[in-house]
VEXKOLVEX-993037 format. One record per atom (N, C-alpha, C): residue number from 1; z, x, y. Coordinates in pm, whole numbers, always signed. Layout:
BEGIN
NODE  zakol  z  x  y
NODE  NUM  Z  X  Y
...
//
This chain:
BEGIN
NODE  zakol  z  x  y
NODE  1  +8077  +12309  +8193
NODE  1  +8049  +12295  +8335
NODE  1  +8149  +12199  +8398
NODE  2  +8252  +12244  +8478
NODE  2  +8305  +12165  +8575
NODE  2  +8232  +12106  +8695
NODE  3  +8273  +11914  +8657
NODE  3  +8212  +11870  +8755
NODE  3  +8333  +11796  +8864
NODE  4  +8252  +11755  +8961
NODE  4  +8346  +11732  +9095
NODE  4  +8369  +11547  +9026
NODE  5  +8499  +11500  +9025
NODE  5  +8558  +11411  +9025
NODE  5  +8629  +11322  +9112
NODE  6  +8591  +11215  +9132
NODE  6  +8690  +11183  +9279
NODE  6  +8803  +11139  +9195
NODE  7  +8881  +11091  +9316
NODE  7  +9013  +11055  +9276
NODE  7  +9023  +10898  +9297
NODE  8  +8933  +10857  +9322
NODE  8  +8885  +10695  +9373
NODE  8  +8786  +10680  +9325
NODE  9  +8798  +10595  +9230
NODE  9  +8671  +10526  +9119
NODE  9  +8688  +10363  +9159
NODE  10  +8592  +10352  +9192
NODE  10  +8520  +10174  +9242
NODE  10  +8431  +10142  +9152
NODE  11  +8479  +10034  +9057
NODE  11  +8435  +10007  +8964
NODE  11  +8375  +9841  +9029
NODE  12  +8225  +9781  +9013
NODE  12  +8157  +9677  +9033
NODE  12  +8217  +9566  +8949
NODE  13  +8162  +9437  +8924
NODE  13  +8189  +9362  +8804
NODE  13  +8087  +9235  +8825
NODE  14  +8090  +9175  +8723
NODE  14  +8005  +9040  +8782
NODE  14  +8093  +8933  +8826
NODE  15  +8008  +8938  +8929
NODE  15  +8079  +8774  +9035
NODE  15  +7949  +8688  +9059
NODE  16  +7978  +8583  +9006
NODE  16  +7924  +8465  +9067
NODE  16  +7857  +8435  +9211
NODE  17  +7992  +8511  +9305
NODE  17  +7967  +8516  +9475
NODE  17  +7899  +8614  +9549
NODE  18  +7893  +8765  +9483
NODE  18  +7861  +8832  +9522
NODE  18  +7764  +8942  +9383
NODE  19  +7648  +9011  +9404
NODE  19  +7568  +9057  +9291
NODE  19  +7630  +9203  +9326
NODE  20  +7589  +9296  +9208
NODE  20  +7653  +9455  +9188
NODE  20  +7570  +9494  +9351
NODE  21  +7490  +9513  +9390
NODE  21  +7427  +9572  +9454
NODE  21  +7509  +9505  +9610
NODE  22  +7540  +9412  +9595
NODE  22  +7606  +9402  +9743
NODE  22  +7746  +9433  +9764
NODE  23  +7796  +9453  +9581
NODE  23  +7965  +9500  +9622
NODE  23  +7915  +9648  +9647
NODE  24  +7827  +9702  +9580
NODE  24  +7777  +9846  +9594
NODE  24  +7757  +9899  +9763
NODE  25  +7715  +9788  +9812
NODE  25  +7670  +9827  +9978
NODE  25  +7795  +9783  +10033
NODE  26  +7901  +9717  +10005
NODE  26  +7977  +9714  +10103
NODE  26  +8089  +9853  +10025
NODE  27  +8078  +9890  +9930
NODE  27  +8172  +9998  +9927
NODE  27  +8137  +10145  +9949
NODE  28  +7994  +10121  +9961
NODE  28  +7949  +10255  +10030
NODE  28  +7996  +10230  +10173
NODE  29  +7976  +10162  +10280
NODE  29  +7953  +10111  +10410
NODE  29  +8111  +10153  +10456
NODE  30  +8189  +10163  +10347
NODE  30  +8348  +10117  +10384
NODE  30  +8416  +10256  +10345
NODE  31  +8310  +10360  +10246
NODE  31  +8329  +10504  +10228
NODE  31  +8333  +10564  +10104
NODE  32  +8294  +10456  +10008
NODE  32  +8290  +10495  +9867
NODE  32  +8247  +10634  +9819
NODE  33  +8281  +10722  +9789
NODE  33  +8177  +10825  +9715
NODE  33  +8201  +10821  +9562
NODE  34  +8241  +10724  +9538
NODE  34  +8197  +10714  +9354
NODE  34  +8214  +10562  +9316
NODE  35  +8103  +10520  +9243
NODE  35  +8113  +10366  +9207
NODE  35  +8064  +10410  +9073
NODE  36  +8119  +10306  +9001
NODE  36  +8115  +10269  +8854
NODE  36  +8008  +10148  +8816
NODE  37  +7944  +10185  +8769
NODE  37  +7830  +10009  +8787
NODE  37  +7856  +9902  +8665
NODE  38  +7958  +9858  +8682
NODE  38  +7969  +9796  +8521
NODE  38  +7958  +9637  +8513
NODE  39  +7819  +9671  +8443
NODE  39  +7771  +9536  +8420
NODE  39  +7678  +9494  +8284
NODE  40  +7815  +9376  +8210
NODE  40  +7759  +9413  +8073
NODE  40  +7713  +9277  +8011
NODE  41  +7612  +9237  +8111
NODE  41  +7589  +9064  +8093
NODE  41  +7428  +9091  +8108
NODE  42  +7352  +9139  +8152
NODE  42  +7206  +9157  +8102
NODE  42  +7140  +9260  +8036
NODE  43  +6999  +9190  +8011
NODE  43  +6899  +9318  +7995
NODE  43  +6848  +9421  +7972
NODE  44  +6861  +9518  +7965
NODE  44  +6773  +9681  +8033
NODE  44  +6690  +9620  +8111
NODE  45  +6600  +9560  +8082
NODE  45  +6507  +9529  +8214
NODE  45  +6538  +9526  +8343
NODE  46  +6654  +9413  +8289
NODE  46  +6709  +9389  +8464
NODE  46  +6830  +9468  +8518
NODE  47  +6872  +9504  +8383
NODE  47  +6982  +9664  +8462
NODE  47  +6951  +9774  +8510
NODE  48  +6783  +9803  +8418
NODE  48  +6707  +9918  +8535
NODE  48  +6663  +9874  +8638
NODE  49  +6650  +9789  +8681
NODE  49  +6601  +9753  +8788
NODE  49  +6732  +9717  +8919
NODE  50  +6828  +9703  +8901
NODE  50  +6944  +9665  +8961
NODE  50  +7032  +9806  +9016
NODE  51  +7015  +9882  +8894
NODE  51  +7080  +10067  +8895
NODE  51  +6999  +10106  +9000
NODE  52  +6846  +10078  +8937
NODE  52  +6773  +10186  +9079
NODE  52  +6785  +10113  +9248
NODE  53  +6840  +9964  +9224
NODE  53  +6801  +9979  +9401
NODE  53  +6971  +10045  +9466
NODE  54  +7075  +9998  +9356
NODE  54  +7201  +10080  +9370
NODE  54  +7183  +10207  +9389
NODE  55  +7158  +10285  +9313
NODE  55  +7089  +10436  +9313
NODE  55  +7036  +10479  +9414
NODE  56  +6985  +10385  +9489
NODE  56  +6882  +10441  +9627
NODE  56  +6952  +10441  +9734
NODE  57  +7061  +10330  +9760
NODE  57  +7190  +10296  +9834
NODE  57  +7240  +10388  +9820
NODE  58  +7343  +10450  +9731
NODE  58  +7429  +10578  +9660
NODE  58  +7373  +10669  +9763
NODE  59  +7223  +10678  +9702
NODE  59  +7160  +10856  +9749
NODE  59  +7201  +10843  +9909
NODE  60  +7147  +10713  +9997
NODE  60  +7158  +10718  +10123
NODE  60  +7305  +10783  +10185
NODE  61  +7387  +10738  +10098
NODE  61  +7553  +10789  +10090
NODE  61  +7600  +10901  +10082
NODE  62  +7546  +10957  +10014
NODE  62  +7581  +11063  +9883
NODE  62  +7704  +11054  +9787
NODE  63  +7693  +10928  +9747
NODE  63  +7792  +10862  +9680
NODE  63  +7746  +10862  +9509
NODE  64  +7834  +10884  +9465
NODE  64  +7823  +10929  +9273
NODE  64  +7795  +10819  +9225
NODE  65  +7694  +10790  +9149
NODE  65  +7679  +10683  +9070
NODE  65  +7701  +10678  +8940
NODE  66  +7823  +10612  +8885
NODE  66  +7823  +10626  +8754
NODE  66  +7859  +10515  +8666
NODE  67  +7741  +10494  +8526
NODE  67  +7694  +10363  +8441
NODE  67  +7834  +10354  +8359
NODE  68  +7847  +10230  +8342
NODE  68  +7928  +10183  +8246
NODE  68  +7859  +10178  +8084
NODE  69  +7879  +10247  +8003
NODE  69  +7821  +10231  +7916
NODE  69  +7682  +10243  +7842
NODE  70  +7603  +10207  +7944
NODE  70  +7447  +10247  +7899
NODE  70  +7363  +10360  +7931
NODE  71  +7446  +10448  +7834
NODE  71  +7386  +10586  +7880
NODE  71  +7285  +10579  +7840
NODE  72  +7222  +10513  +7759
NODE  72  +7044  +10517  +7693
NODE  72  +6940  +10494  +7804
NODE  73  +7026  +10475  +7915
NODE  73  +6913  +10388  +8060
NODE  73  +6922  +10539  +8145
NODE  74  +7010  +10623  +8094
NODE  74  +7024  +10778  +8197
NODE  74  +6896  +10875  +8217
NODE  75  +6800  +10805  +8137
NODE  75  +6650  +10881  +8139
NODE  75  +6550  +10795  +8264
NODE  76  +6615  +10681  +8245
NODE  76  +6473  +10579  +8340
NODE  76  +6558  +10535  +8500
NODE  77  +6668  +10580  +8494
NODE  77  +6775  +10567  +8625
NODE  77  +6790  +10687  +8708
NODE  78  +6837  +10680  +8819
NODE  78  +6902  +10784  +8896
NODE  78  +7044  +10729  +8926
NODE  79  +7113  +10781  +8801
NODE  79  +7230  +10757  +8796
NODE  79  +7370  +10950  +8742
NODE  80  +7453  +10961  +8791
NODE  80  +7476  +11093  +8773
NODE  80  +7542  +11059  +8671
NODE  81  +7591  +10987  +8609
NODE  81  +7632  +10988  +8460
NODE  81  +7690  +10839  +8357
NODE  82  +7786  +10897  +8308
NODE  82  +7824  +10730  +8218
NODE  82  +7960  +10716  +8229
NODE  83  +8036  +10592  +8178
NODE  83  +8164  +10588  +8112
NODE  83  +8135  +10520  +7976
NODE  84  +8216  +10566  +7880
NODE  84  +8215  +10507  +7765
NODE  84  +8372  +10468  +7734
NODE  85  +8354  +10341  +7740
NODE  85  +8453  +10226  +7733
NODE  85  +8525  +10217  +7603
NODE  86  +8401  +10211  +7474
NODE  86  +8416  +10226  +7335
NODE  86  +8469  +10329  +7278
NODE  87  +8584  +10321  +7220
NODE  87  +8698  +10357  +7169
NODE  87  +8632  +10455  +7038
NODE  88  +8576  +10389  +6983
NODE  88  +8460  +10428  +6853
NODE  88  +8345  +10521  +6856
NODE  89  +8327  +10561  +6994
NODE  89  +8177  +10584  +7022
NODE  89  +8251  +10750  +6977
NODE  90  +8089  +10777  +6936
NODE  90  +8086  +10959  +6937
NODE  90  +8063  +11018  +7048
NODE  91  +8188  +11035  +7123
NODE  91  +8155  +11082  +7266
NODE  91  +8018  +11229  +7253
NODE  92  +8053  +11319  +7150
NODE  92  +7985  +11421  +7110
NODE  92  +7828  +11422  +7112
NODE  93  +7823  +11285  +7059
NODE  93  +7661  +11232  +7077
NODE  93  +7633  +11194  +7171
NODE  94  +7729  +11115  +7244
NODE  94  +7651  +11080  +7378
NODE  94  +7634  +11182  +7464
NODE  95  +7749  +11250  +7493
NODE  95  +7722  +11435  +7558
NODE  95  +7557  +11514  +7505
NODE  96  +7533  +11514  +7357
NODE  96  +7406  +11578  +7343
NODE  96  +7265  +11476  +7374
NODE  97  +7315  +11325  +7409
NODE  97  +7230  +11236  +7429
NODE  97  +7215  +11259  +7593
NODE  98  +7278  +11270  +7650
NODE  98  +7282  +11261  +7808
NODE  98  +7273  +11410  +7894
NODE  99  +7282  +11494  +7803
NODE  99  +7255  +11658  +7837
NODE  99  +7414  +11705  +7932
NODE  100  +7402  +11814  +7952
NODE  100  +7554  +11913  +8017
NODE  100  +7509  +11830  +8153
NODE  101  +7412  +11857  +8225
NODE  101  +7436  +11833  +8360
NODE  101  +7491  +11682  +8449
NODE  102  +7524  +11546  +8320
NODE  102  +7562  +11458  +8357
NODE  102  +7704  +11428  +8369
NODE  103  +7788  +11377  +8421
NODE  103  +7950  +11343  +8387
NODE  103  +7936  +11230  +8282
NODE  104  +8062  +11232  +8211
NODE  104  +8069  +11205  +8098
NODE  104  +8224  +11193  +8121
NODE  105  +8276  +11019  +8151
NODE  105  +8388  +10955  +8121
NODE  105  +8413  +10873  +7971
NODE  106  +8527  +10899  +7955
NODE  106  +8581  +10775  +7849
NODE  106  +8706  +10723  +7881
NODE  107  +8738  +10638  +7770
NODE  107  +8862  +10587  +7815
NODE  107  +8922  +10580  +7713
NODE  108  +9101  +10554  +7731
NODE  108  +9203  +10568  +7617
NODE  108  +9328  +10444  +7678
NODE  109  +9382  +10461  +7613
NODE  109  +9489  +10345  +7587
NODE  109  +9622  +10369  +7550
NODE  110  +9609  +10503  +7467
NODE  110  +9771  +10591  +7449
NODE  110  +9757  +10739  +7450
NODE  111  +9846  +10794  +7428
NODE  111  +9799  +10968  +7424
NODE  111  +9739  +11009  +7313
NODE  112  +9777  +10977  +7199
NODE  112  +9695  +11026  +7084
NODE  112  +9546  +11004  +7143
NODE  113  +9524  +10893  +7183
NODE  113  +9329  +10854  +7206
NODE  113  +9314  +10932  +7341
NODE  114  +9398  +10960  +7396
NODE  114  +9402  +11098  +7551
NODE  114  +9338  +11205  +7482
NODE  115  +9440  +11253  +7449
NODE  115  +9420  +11381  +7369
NODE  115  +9289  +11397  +7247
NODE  116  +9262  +11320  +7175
NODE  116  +9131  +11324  +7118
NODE  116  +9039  +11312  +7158
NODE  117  +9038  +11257  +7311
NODE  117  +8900  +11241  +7397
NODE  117  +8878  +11386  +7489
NODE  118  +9036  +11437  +7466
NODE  118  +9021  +11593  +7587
NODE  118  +8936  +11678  +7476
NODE  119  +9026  +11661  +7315
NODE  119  +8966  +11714  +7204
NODE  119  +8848  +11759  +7177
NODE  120  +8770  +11669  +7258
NODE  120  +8599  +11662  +7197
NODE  120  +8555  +11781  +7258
NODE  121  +8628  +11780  +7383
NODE  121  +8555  +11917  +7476
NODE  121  +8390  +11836  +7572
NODE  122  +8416  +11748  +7563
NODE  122  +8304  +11716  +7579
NODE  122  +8283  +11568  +7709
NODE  123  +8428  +11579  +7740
NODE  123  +8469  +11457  +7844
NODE  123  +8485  +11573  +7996
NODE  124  +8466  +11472  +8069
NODE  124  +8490  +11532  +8213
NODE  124  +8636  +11487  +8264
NODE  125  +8638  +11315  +8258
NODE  125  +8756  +11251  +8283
NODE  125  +8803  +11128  +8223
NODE  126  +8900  +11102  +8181
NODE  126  +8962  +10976  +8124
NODE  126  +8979  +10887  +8176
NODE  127  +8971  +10771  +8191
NODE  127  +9017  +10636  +8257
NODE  127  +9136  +10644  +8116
NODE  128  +9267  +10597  +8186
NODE  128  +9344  +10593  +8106
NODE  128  +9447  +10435  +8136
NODE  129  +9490  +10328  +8062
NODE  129  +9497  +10199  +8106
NODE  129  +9550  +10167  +7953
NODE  130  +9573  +9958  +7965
NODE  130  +9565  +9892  +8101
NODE  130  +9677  +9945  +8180
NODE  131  +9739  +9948  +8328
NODE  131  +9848  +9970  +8394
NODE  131  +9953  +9823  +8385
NODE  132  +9847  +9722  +8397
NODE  132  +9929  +9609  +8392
NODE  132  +9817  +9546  +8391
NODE  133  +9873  +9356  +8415
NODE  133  +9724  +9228  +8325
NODE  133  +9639  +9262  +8447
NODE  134  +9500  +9231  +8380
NODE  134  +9361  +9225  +8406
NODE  134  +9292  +9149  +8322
NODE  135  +9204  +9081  +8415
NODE  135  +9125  +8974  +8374
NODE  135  +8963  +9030  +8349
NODE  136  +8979  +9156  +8449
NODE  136  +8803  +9206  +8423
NODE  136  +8787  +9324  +8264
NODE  137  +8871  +9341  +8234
NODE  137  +8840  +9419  +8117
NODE  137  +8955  +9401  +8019
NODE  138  +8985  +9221  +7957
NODE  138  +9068  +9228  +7814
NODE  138  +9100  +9296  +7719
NODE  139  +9213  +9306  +7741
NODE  139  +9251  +9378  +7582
NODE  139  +9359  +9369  +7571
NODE  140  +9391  +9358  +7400
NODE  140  +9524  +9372  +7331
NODE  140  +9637  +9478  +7346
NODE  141  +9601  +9569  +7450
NODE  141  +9642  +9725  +7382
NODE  141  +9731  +9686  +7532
NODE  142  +9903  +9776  +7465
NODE  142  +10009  +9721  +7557
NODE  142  +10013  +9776  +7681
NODE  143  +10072  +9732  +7799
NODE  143  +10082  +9783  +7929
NODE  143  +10132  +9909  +7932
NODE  144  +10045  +10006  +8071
NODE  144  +10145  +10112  +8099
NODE  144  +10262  +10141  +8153
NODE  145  +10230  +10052  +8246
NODE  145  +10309  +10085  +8349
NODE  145  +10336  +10175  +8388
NODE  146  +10424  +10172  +8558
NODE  146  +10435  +10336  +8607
NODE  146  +10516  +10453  +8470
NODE  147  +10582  +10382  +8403
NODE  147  +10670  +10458  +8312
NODE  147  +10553  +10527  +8193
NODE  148  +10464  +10449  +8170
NODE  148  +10364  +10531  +8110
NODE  148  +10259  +10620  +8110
NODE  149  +10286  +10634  +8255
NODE  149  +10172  +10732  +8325
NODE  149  +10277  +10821  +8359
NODE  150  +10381  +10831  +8360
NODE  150  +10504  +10937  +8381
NODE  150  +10540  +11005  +8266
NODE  151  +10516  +10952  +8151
NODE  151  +10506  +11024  +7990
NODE  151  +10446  +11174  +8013
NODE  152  +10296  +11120  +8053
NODE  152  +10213  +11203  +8046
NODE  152  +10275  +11386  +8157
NODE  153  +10394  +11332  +8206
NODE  153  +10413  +11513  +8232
NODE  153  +10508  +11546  +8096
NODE  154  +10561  +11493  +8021
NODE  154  +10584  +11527  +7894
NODE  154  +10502  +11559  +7784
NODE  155  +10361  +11573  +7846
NODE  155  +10255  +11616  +7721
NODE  155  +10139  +11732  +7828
NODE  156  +10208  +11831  +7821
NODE  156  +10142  +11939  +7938
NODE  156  +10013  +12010  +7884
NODE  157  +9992  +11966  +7739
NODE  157  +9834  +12007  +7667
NODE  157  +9776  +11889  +7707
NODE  158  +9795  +11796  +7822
NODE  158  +9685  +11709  +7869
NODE  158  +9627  +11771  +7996
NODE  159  +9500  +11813  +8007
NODE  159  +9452  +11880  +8154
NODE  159  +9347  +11818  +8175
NODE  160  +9254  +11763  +8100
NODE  160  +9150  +11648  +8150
NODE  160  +9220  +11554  +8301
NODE  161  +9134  +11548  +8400
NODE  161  +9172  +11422  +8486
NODE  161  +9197  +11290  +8407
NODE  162  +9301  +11271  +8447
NODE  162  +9332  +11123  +8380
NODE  162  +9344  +11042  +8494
NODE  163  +9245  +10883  +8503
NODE  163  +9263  +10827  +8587
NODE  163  +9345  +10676  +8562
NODE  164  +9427  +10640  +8637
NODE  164  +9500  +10581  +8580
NODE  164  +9346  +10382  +8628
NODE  165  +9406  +10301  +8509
NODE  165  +9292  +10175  +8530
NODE  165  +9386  +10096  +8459
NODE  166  +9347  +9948  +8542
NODE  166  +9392  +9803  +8464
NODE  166  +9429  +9736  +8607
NODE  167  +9455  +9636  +8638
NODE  167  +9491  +9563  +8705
NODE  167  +9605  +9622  +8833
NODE  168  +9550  +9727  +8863
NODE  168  +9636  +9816  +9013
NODE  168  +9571  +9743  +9083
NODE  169  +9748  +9698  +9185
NODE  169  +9711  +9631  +9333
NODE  169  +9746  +9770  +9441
NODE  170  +9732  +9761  +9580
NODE  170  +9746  +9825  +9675
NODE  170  +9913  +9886  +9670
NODE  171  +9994  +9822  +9616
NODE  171  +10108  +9848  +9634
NODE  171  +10141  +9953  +9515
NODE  172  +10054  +9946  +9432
NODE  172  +10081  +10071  +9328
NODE  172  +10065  +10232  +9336
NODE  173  +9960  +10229  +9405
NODE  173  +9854  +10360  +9432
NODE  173  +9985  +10451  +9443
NODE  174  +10077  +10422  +9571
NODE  174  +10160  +10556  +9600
NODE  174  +10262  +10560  +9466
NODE  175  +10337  +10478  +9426
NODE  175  +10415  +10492  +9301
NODE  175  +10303  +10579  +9185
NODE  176  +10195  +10476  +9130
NODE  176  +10098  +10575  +9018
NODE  176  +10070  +10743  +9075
NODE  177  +10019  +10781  +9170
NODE  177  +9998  +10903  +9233
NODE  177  +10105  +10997  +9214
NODE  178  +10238  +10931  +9239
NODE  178  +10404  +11087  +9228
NODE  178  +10387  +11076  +9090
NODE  179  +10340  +10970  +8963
NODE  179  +10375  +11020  +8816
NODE  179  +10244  +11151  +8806
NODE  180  +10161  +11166  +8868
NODE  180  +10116  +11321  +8873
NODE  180  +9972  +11252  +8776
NODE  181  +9890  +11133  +8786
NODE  181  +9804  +11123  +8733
NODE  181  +9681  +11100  +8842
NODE  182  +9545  +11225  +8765
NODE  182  +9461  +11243  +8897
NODE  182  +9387  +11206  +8989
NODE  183  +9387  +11055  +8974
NODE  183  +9324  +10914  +9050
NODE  183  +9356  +10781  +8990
NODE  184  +9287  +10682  +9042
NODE  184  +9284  +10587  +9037
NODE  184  +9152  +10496  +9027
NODE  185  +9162  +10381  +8937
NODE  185  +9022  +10335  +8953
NODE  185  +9042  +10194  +8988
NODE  186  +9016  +10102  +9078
NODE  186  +8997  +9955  +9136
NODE  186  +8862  +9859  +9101
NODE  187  +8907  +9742  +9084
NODE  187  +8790  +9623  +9084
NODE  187  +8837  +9548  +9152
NODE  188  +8901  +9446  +9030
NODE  188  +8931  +9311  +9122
NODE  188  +9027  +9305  +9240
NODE  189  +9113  +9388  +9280
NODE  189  +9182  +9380  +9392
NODE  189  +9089  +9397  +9526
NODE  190  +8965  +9463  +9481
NODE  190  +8935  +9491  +9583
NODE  190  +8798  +9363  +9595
NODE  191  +8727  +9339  +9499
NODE  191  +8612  +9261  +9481
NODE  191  +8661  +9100  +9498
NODE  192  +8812  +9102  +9467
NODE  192  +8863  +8949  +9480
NODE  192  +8881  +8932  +9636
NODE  193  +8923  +9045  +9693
NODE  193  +8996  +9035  +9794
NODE  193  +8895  +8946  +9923
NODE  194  +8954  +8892  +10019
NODE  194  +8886  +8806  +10100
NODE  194  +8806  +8896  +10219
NODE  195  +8837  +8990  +10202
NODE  195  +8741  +9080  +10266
NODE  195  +8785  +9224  +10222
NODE  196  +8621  +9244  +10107
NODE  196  +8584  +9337  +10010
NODE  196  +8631  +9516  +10125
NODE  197  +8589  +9475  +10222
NODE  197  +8538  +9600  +10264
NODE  197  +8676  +9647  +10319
NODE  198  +8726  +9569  +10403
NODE  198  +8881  +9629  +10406
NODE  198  +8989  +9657  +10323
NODE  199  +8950  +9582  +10183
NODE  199  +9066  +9593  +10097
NODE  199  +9023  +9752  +10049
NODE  200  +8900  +9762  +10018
NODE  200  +8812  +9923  +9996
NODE  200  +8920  +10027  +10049
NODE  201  +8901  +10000  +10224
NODE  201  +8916  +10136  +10318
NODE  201  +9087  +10102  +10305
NODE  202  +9158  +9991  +10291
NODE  202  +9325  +10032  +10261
NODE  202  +9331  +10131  +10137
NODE  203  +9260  +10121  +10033
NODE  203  +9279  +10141  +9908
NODE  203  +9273  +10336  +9901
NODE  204  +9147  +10313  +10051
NODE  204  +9094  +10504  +10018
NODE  204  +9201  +10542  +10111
NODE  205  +9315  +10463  +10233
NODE  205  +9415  +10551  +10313
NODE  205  +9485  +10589  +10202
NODE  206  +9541  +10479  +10094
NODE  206  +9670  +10552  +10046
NODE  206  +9637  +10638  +9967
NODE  207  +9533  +10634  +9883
NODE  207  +9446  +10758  +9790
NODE  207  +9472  +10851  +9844
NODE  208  +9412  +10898  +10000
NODE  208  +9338  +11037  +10055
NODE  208  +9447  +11052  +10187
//
């Protein structure tokens, strides 16, 4: 089943200054139709409870809601699907855990882990990263840069959406976009920024 993908993924995070549910309302407010809810510092208790008042926001939108990771909460949420971050995970299981009708992201780091995630048959779209440093999601694994998202028309058995992620500022979007990769995903440029909601609506001109 082909599902509808944006090309602008708004990914949440935890801030101190601001809670998921209010970066959630100002990036609906500003035009979001897909947020990422990723928040990996409590609960279930208090993440079901945080998803659903997000979830209710979303619906008012008709904006995609999709979990970072805790697809086990996709039964007690109104959430339209997951990302799986973990490199390790059996995407295969989480697909028969979360049923056909949910989206179902992962993520990769080089092409071999591209291509084994298109492999499964069982992904919708890739977050594919880091692009350059980021502070909201560490890791060892080396930069892309624009030159490494330009590889990828040298590997034409890649047809999964690949979205490019890691530390993209505003000035990247149009350079990442001509290497021919099928979105983009934002946090901190936009959640740091001194006003969330405009850095949002610059981010969706150069996108759309």
């Amino acid at each position: 089943m082909k599902k509808y993908i944006s090309k602008f993924h708004y990914l949440t995070q935890d801030l101190r200054s601001r809670s998921h549910l209010k970066q959630a309302i100002i990036a609906c407010e500003a035009g979001a139709n897909w947020i990422q809810y990723r928040c990996l510092t409590k609960p279930d208790n208090e993440l079901i409870e945080e998803i659903n008042e997000i979830a209710a926001f979303c619906d008012e939108w008709g904006t995609t809601l999709i979990l970072t990771n805790h697809y086990h909460l996709l039964n007690k949420v109104d959430a339209q699907g997951v990302h799986i971050e973990d490199f390790n995970a059996d995407l295969k299981a989480v697909r028969k855990a979360i049923g056909n009708d949910k989206t179902l992201g992962a993520s990769a780091t080089n092409i071999n882990r591209l291509r084994a995630v298109q492999n499964t048959g069982v992904v919708d779209y890739c977050g594919y990263g880091p692009f350059a440093l980021t502070n909201t999601k560490p890791n060892n694994s080396p930069l892309l840069g624009f030159e490494g998202y330009r590889e990828l028309a040298k590997h034409p058995e890649i047809k999964i959406p690949v979205i490019a992620v890691g530390g993209i500022n505003i000035e990247d979007v149009g350079p990442l976009l001509k290497t021919g990769v099928y979105g983009v995903a934002v946090s901190a440029a936009i959640n740091m920024a001194a006003d969330a909601g405009r850095a949002f609506k610059e981010f969706h001109k150069k996108i759309y």
